[in-house]
C-alpha positions in Angstrom: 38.9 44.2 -64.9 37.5 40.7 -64.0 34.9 41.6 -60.9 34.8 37.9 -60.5 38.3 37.3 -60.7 40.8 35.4 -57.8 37.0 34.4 -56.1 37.0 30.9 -57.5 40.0 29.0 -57.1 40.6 25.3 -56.9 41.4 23.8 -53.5 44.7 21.7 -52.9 44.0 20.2 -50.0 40.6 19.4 -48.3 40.3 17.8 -44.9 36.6 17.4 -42.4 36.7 21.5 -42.8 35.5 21.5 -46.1 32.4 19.4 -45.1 31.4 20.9 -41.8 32.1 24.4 -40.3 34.1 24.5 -37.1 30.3 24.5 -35.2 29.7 21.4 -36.9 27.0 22.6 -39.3 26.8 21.7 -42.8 28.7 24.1 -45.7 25.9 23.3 -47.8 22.9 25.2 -46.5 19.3 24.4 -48.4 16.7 21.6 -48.5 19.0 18.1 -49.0 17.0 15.5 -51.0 14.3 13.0 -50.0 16.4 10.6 -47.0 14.1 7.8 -48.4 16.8 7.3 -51.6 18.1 4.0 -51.9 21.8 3.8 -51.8 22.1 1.9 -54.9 20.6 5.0 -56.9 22.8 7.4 -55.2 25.7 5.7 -56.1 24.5 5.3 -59.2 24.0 9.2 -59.7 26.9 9.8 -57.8 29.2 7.8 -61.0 27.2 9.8 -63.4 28.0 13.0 -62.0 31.7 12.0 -61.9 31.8 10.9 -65.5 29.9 14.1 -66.5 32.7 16.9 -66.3 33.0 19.9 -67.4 35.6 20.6 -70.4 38.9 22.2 -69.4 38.9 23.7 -72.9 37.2 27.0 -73.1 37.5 28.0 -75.9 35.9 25.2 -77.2 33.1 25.3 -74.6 32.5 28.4 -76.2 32.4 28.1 -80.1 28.8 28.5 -80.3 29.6 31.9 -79.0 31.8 32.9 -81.5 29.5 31.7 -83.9 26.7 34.0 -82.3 29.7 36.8 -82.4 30.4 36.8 -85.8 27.2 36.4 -87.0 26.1 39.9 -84.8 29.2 41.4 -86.2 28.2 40.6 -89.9 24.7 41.9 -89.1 25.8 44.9 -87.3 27.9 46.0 -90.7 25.1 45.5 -92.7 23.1 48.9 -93.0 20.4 46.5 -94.9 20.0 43.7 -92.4 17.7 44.2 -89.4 19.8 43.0 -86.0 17.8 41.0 -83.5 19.7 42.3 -80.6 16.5 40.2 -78.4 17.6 37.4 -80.4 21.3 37.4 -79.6 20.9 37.7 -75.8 18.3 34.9 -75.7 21.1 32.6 -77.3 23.0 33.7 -74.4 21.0 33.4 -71.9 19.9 29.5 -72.7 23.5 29.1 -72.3 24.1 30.9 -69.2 20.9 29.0 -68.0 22.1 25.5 -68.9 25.6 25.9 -67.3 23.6 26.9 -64.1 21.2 24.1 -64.1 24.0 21.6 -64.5 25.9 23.1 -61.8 22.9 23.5 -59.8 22.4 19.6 -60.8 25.9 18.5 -60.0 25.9 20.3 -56.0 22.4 18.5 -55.5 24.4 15.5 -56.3 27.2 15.6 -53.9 25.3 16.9 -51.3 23.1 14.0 -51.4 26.2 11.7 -51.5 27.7 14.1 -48.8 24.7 13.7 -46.6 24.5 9.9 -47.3 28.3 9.4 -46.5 28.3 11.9 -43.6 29.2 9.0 -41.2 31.5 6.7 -42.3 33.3 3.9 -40.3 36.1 6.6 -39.8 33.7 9.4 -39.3 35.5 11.4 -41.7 34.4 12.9 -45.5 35.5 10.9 -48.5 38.3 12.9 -49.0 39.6 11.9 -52.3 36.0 11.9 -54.2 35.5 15.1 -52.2 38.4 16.9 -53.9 37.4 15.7 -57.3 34.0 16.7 -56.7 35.0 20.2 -55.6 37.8 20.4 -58.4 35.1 19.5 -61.0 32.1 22.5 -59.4 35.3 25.1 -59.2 36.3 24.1 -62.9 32.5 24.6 -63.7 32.0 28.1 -61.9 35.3 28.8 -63.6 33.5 27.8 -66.5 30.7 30.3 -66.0 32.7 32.6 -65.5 34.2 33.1 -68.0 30.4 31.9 -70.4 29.9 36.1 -67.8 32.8 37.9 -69.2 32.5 36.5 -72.9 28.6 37.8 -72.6 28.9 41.1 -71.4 31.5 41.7 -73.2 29.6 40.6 -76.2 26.9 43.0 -74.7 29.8 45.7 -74.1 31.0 45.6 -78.1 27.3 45.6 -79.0 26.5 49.1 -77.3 29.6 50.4 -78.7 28.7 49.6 -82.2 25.2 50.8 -80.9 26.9 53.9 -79.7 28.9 54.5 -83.0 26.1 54.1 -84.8 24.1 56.5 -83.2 27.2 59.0 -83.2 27.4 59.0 -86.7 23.5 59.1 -87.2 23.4 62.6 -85.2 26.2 63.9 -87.4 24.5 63.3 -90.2 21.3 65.1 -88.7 23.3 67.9 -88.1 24.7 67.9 -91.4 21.5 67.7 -92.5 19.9 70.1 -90.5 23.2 72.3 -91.4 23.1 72.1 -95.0 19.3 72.8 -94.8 19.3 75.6 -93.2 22.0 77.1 -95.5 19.7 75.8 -98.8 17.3 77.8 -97.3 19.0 80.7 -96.3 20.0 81.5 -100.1 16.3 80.3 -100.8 15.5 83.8 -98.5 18.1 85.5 -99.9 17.2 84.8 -103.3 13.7 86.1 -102.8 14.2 89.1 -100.6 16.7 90.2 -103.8 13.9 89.3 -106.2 11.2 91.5 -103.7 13.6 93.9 -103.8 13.7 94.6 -107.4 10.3 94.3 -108.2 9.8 97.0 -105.6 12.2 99.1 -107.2 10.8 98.4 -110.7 7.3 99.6 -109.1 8.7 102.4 -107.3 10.5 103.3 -110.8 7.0 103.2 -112.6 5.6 105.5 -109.6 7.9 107.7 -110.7 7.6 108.1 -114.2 3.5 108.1 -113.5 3.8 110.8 -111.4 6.3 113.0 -113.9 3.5 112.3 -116.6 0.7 113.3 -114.3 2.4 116.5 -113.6 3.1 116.7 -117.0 0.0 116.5 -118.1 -1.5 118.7 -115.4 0.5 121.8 -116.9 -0.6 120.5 -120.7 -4.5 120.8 -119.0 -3.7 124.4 -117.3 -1.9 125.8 -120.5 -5.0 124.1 -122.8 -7.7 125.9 -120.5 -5.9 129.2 -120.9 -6.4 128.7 -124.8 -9.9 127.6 -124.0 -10.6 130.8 -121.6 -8.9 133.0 -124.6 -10.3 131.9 -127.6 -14.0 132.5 -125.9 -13.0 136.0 -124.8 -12.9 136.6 -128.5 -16.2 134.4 -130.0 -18.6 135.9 -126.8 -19.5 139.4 -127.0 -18.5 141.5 -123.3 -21.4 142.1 -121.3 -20.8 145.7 -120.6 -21.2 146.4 -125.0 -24.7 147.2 -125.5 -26.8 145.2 -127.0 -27.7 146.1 -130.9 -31.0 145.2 -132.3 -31.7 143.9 -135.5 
């Protein structure tokens, strides 16, 4: 919803109360211009501030920021373009800051023809060039106002996108991260089967090592006993006695 909404409105009647409070002071609070100012070039000013208005058409007032719209839109759906996001809300703030300065331009204005025309031979306010005065500053805040809501919401659609973006970049991590982890769960896998069977191969070869060991243990014992036998029969006893020759 419009926060500034319903705060400007244009006035339909204007009488001495819109140029002095009810103690007499001035509406317009602030330092007024030098008092030294000829007449002649306040008037002067004063014309050219009523010729300069502000256009009733916005959405013409604000083509440049469609322009800047579509071009961040454009950017923004192109993976291989860099967006200036810096860029974009400069351009909007030079034109937020122009719109200010002219309004800012426009109030020093009529103040000064305000102040200058504070006591005139009825000792009322110029009512008629007071109301087009007034009409013109409320069509130009109305003007800015809307220059706000077409910027943030500018602002609003770019965070979104922003937002979008970086929704779909952290499901991708985690489909990346989740497809990683399952590459190397079957890489694990894979080699704790592969560990597995060379240690069975190796515990395999123990095996048939140690049969053969065994094996070859009993051939030894039963080759000694043939050993132990045949030289029982080639050495003569001890106990035989001993022939000379």
């Amino acid at each position: 919803m419009d926060p500034f909404l319903g705060r400007l409105t244009r006035p339909t009647t204007i009488d001495q109360s819109w140029c002095t409070t009810q103690s007499g002071l001035s509406l317009f609070n602030g330092p007024f211009p030098d008092a030294r100012i000829s007449s002649a070039e306040l008037n002067n000013s004063f014309i050219e501030f009523k010729d300069t208005t502000v256009p009733s058409d916005v959405p013409n007032s604000f083509e440049p920021f469609a322009t800047v719209a579509s071009w961040l839109r454009q950017h923004l759906m192109d993976a291989n373009v860099e967006v200036t996001y810096t860029e974009y809300l400069d351009l909007m703030k030079v034109e937020v800051d122009q719109q200010l300065n002219k309004l800012t331009k426009d109030i020093r204005v009529f103040k000064s023809y305000n102040l200058t025309h504070k006591y005139d031979a009825n000792g009322s306010c110029s009512t008629a060039c007071h109301v087009g005065k007034l009409t013109e500053i409320d069509e130009g805040f109305n003007c800015l106002k809307v220059l706000l809501v077409v910027v943030f919401q500018q602002i609003r659609e770019m965070l979104t996108l922003v937002n979008a973006s970086i929704r779909d970049l952290q499901w991708e991590h985690e489909l990346q991260l989740e497809v990683t982890g399952i590459i190397i769960g079957d890489r694990i896998r894979g080699l704790q089967d592969e560990l597995e069977r060379k240690l069975y191969e190796q515990s395999s070869i123990a095996r048939i090592l140690r049969k053969n060991w065994q094996e070859t243990v009993v051939q030894c014992a039963s080759i000694r006993e043939d050993l132990i036998a045949i030289s029982d029969i080639l050495l003569p006893s001890e106990e035989e006695p001993h022939i000379p020759l």
